[in-house]
FITI-973704 format. One record per atom (N, C-alpha, C): residue in three letters; atom name; x, y, z. Coordinates in nm, 4 decimals, padded with zeros to 6 digits, m for minus. Each point is the difference from the previous one (the first is absolute). Layout:
BEGIN
 type atom     east    north       up
  ALA   CA        X        Y        Z
...
***
This chain:
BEGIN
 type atom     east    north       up
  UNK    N  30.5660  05.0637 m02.2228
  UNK   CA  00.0136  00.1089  00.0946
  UNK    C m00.1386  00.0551  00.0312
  UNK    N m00.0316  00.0214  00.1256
  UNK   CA m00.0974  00.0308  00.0466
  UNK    C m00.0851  00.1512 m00.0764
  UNK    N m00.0687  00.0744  00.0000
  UNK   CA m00.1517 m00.0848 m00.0065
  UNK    C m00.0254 m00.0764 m00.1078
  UNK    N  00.1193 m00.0688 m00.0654
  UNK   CA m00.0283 m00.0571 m00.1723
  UNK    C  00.0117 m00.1081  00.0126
  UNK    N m00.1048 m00.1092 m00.0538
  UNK   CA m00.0046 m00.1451  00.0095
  UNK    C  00.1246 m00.0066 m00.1321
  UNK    N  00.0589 m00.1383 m00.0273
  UNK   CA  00.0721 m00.0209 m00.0975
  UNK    C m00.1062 m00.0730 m00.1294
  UNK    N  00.0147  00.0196 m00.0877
  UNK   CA m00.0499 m00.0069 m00.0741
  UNK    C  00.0583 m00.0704 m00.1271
  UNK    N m00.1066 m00.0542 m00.1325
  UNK   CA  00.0840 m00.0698 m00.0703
  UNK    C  00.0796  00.1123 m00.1108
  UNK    N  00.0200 m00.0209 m00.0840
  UNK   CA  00.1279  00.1036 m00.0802
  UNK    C m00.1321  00.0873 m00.0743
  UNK    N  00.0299  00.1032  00.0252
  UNK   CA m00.1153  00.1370 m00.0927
  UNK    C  00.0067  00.0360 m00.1536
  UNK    N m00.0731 m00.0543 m00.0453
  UNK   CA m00.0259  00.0255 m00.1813
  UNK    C m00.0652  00.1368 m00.0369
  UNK    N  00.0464  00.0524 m00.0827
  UNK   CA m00.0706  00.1533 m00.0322
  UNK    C m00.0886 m00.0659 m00.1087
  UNK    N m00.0766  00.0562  00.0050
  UNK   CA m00.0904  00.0212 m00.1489
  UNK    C m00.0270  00.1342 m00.0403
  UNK    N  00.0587 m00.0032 m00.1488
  UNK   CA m00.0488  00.1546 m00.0216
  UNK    C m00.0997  00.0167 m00.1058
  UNK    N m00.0857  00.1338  00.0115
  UNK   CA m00.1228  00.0034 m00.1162
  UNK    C  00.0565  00.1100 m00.0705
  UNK    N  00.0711 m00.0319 m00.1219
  UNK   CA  00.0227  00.1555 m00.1209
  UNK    C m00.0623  00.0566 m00.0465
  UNK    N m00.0389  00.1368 m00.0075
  UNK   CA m00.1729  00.0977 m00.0386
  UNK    C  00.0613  00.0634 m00.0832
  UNK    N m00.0351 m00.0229 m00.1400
  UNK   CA  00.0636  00.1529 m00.0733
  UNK    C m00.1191  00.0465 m00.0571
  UNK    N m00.0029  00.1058 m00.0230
  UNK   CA m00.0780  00.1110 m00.0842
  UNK    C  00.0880  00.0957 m00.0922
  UNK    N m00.0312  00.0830 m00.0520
  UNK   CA  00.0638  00.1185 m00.0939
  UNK    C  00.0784  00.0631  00.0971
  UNK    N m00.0283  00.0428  00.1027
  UNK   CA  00.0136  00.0972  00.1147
  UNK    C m00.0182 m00.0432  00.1195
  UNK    N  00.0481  00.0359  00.0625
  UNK   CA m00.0105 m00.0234  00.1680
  UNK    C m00.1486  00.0288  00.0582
  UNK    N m00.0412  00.0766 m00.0495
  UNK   CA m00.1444  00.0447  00.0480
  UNK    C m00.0645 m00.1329 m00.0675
  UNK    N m00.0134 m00.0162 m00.1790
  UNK   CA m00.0554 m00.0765  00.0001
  UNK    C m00.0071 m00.2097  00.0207
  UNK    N  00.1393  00.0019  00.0143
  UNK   CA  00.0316 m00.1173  00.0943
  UNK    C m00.1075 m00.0283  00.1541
  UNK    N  00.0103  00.0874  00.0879
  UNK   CA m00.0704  00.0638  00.1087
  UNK    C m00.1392 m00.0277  00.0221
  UNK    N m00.0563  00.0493 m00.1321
  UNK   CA m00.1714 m00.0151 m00.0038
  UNK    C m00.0359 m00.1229 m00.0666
  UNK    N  00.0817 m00.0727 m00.0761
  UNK   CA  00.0020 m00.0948  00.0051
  UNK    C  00.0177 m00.1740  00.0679
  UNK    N  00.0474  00.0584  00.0900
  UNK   CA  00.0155 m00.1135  00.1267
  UNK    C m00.0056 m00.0224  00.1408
  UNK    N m00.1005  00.1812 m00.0074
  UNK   CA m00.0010  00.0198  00.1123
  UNK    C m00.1907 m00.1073  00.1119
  UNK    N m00.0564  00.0084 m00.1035
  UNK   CA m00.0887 m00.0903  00.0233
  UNK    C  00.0277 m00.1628  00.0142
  UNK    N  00.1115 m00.0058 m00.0662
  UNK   CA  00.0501 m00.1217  00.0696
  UNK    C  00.0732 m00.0231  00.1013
  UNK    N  00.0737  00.0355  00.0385
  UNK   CA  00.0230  00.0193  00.1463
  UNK    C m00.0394  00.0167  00.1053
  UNK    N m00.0919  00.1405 m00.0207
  UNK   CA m00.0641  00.0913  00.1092
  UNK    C m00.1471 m00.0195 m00.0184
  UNK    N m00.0449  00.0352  00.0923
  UNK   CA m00.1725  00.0162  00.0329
  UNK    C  00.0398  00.1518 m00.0189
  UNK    N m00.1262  00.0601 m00.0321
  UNK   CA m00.0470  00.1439  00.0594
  UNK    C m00.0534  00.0291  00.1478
  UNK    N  00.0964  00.1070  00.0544
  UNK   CA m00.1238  00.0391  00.1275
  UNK    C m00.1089 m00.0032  00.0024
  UNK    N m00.0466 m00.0665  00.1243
  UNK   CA m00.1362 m00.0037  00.0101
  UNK    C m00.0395  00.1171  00.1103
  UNK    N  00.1060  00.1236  00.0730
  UNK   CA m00.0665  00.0749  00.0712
  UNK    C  00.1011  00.1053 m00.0322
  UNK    N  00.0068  00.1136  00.0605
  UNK   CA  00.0896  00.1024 m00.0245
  UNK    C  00.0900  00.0092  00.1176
  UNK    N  00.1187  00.0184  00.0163
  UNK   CA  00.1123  00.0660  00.1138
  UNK    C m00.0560  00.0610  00.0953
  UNK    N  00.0196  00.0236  00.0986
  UNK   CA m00.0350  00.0465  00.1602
  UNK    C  00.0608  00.1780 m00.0915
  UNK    N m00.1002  00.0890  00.0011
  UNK   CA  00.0237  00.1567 m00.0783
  UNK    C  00.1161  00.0047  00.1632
  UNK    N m00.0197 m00.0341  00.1027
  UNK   CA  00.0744  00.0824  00.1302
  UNK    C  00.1767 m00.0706 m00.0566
  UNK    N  00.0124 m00.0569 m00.0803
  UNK   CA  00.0911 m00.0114  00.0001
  UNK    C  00.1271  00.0397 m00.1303
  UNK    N m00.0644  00.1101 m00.0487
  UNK   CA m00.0051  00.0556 m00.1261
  UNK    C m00.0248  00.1785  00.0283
  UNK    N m00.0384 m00.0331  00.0776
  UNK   CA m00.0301  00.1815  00.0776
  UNK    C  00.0544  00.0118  00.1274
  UNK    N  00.0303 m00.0614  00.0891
  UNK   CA  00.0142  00.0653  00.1195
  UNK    C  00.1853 m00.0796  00.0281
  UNK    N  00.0776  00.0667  00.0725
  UNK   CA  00.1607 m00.0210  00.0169
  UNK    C m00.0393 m00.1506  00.0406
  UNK    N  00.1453 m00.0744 m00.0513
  UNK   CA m00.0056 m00.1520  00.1071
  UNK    C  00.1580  00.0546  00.0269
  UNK    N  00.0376 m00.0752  00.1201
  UNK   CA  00.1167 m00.0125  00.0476
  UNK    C  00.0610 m00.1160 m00.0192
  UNK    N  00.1448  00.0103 m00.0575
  UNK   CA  00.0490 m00.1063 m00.0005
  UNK    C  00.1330 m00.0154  00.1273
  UNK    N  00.0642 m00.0801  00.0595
  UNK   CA  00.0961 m00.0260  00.1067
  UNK    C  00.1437 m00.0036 m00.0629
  UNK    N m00.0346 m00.0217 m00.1378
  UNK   CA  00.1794  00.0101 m00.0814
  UNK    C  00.0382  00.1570  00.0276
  UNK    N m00.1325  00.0551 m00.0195
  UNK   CA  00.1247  00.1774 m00.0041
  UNK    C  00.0835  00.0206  00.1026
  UNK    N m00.0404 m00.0071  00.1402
  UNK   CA  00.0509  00.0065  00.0806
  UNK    C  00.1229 m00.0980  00.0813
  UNK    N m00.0975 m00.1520 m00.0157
  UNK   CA  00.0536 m00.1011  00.1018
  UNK    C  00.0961 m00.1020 m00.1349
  UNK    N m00.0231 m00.0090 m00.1318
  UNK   CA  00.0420 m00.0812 m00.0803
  UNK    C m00.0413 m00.1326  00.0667
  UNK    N  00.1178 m00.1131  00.0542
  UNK   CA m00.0328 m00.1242  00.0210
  UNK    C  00.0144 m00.0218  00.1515
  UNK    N m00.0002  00.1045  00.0803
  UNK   CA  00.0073  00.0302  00.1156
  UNK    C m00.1878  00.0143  00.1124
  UNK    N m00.0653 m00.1018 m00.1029
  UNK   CA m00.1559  00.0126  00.0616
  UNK    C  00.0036 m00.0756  00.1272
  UNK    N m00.1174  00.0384  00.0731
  UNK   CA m00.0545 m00.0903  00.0981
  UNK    C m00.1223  00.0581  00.0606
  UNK    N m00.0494 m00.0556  00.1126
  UNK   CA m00.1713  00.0293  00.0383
  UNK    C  00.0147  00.1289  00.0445
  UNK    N  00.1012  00.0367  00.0844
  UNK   CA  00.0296  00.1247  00.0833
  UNK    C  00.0231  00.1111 m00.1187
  UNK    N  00.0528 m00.0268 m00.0697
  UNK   CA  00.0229  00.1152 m00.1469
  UNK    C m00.1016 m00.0062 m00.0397
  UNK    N m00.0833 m00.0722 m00.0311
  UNK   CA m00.1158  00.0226 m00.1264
  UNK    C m00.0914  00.0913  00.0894
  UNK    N m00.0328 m00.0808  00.0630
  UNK   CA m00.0966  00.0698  00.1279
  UNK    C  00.0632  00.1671  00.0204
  UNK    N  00.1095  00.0237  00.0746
  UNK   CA  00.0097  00.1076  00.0301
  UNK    C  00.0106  00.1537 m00.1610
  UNK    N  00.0580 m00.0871 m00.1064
  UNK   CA m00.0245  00.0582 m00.1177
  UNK    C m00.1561  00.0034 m00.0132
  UNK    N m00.1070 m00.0753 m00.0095
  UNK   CA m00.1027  00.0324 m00.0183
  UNK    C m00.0325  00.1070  00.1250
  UNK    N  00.0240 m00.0104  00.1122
  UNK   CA m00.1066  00.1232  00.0891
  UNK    C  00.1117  00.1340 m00.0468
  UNK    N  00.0840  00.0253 m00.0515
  UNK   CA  00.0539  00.0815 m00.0438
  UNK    C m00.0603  00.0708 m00.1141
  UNK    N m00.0185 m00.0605 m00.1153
  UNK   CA m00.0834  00.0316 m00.0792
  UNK    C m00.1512  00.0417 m00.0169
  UNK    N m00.0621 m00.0413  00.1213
  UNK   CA m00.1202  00.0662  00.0801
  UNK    C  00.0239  00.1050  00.0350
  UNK    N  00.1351  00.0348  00.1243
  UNK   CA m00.0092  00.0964  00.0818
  UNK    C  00.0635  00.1275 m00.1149
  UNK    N  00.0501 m00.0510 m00.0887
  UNK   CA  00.0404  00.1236 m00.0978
  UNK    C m00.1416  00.0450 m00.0974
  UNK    N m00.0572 m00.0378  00.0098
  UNK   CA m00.1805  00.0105 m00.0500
  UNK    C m00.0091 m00.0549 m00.1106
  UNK    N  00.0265 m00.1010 m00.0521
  UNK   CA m00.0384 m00.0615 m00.1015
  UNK    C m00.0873 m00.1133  00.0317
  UNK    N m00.1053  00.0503  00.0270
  UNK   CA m00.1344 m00.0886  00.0404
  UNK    C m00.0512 m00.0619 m00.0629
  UNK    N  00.0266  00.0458 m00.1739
  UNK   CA m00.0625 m00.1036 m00.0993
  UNK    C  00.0806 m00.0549 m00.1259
  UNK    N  00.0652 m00.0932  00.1158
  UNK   CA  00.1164 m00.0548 m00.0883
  UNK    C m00.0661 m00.1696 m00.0030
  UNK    N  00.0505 m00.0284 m00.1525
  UNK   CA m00.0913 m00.1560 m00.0694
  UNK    C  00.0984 m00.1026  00.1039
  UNK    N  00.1312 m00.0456  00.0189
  UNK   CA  00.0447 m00.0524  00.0160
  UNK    C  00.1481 m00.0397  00.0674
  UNK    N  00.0209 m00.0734  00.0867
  UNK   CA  00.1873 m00.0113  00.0616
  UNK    C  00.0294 m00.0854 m00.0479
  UNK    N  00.1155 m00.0058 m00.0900
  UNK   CA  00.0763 m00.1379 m00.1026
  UNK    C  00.0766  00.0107  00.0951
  UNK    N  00.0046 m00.1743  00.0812
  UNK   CA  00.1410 m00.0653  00.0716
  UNK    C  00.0685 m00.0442 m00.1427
  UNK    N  00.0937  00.0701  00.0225
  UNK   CA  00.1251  00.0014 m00.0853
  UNK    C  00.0760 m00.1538  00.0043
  UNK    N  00.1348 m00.0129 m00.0688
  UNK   CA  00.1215 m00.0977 m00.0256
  UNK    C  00.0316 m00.0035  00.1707
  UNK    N m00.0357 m00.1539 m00.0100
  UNK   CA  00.0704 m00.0958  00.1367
  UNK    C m00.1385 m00.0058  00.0457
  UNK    N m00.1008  00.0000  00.0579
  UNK   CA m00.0529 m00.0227  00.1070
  UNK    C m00.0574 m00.1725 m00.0169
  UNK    N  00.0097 m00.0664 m00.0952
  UNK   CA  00.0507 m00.1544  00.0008
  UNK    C  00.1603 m00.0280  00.0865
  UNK    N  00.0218 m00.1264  00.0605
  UNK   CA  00.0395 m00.0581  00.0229
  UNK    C  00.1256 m00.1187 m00.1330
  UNK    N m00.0771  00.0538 m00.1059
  UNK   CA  00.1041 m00.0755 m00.1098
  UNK    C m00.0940 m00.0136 m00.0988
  UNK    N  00.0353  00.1245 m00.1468
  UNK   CA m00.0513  00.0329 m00.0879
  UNK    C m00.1071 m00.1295 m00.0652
  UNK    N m00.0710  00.0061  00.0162
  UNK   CA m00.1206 m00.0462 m00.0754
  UNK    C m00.0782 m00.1007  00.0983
  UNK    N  00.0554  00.0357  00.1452
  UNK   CA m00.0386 m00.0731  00.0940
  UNK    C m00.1744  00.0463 m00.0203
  UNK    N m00.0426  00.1459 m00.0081
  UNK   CA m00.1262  00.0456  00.0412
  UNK    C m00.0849 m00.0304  00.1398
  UNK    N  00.1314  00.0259  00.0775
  UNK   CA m00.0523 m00.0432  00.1142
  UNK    C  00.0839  00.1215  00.1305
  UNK    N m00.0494  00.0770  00.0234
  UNK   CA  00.0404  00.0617  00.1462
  UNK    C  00.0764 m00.0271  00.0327
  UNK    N  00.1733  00.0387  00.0144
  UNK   CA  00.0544  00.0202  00.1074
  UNK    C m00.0142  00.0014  00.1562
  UNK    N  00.0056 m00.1446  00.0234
  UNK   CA m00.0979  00.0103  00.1376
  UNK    C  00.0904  00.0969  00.1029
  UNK    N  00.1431  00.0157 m00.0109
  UNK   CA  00.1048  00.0572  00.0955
  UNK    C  00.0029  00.1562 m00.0534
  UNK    N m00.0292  00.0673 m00.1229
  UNK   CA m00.0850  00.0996 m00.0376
  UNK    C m00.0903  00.0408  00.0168
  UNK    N m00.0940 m00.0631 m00.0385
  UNK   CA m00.1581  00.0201  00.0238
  UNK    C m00.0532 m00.1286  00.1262
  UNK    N  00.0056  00.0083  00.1390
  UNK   CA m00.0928 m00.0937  00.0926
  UNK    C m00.1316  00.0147 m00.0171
  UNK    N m00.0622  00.0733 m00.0303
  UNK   CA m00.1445  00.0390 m00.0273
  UNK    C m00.0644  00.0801 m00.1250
  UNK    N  00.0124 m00.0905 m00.1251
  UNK   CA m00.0356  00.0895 m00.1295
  UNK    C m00.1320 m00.0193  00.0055
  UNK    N m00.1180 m00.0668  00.0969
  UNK   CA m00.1142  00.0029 m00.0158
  UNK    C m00.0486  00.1297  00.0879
  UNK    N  00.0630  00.0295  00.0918
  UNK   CA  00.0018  00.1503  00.0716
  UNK    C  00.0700  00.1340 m00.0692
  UNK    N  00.0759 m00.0012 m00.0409
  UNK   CA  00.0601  00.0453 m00.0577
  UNK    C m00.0997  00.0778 m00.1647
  UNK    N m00.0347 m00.1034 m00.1002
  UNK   CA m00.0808  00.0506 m00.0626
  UNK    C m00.1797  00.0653  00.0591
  UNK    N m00.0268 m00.0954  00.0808
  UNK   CA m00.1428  00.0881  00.0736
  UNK    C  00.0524  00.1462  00.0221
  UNK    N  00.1044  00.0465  00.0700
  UNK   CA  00.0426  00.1287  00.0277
  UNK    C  00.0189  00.0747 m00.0993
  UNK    N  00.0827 m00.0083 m00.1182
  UNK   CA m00.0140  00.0561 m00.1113
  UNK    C m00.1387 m00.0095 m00.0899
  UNK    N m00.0832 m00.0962  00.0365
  UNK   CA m00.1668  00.0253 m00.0542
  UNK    C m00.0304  00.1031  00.0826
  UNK    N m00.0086  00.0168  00.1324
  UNK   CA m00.0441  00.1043  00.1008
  UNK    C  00.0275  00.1540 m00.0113
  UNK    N  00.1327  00.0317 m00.0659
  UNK   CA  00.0197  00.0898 m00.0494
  UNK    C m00.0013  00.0169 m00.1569
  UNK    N m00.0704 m00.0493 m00.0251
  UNK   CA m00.1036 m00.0115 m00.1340
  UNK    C  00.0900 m00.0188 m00.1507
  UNK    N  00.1306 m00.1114  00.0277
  UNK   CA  00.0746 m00.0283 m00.1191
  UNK    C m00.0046 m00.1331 m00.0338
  UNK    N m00.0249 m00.0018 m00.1350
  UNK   CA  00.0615 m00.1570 m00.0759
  UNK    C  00.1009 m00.0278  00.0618
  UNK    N m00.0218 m00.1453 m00.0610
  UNK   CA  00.1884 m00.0023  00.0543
  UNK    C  00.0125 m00.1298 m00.1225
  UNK    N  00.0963  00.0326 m00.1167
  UNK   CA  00.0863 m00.0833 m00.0876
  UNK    C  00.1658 m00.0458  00.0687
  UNK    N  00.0141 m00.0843 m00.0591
  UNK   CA  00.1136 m00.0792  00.0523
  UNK    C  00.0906  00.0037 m00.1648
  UNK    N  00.1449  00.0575  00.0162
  UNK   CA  00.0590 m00.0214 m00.1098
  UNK    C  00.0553 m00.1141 m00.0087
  UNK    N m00.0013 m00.1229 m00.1721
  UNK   CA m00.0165 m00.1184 m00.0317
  UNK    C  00.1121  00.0146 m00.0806
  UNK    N  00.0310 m00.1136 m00.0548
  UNK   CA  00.1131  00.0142 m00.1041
  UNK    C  00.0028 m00.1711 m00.0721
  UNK    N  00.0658  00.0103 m00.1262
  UNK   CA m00.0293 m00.1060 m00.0835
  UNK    C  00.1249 m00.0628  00.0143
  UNK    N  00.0472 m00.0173  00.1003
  UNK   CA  00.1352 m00.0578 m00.0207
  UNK    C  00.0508 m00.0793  00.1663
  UNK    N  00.0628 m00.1211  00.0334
  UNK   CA  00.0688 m00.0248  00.1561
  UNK    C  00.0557  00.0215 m00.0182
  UNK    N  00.1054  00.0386  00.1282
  UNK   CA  00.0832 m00.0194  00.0055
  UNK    C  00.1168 m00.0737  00.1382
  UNK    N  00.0206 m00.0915 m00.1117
  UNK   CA  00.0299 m00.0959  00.1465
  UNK    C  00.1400  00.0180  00.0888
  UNK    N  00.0243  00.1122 m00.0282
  UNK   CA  00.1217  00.0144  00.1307
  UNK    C m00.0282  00.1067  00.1007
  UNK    N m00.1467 m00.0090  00.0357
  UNK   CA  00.0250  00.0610  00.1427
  UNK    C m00.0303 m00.1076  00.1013
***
């Protein structure tokens, strides 16, 4: 099913970490897994409001909503806001990561405009398909 090639049968592998404690399980394997940051978080996004499209629209997004929610959030004076999270749906079929082209016709216009009025823009992701839409 589309956007998913078929594939051969999926094997888990799992890695078991114990320590005394959860904490010290943690510091113990966390260098194996992970790198350390090498820079710090954008502070604007830790200090200043982001908007997300679930409060309002839930899975009901598109270019005309985001857009008109963002100059909304301008014209109510929140001038120094970090970011607009397009919310659940604005894929075409969960884990597509790809624009809704019949949603979004222009997400390369679309985000310039929300840079212009001076917001990030995150896209909400999820760890899971689902193949019945």
């Amino acid at each position: 099913m589309q956007p998913f090639n078929q594939r051969s049968e999926l094997v888990l592998r799992y890695d078991v970490c114990v320590g005394d404690n959860i904490k010290d399980a943690h510091q113990k394997t966390m260098a194996k897994f992970y790198e350390k940051p090498t820079g710090i978080p954008d502070e604007t996004m830790l200090i200043h409001p982001f908007w997300s499209t679930w409060a309002q629209y839930k899975t009901n997004v598109n270019q005309t909503i985001v857009l008109d929610m963002a100059k909304r959030v301008v014209s109510e004076g929140f001038l120094l806001s970090s970011h607009m999270e397009i919310d659940d749906h604005w894929e075409s079929c969960y884990g597509e990561a790809t624009f809704s082209a019949d949603k979004f016709p222009d997400p390369a216009a679309m985000v310039q405009e929300l840079k212009e009025m001076g917001f990030g823009i995150t896209l909400w992701i999820h760890p899971f398909i689902n193949m019945s839409m």
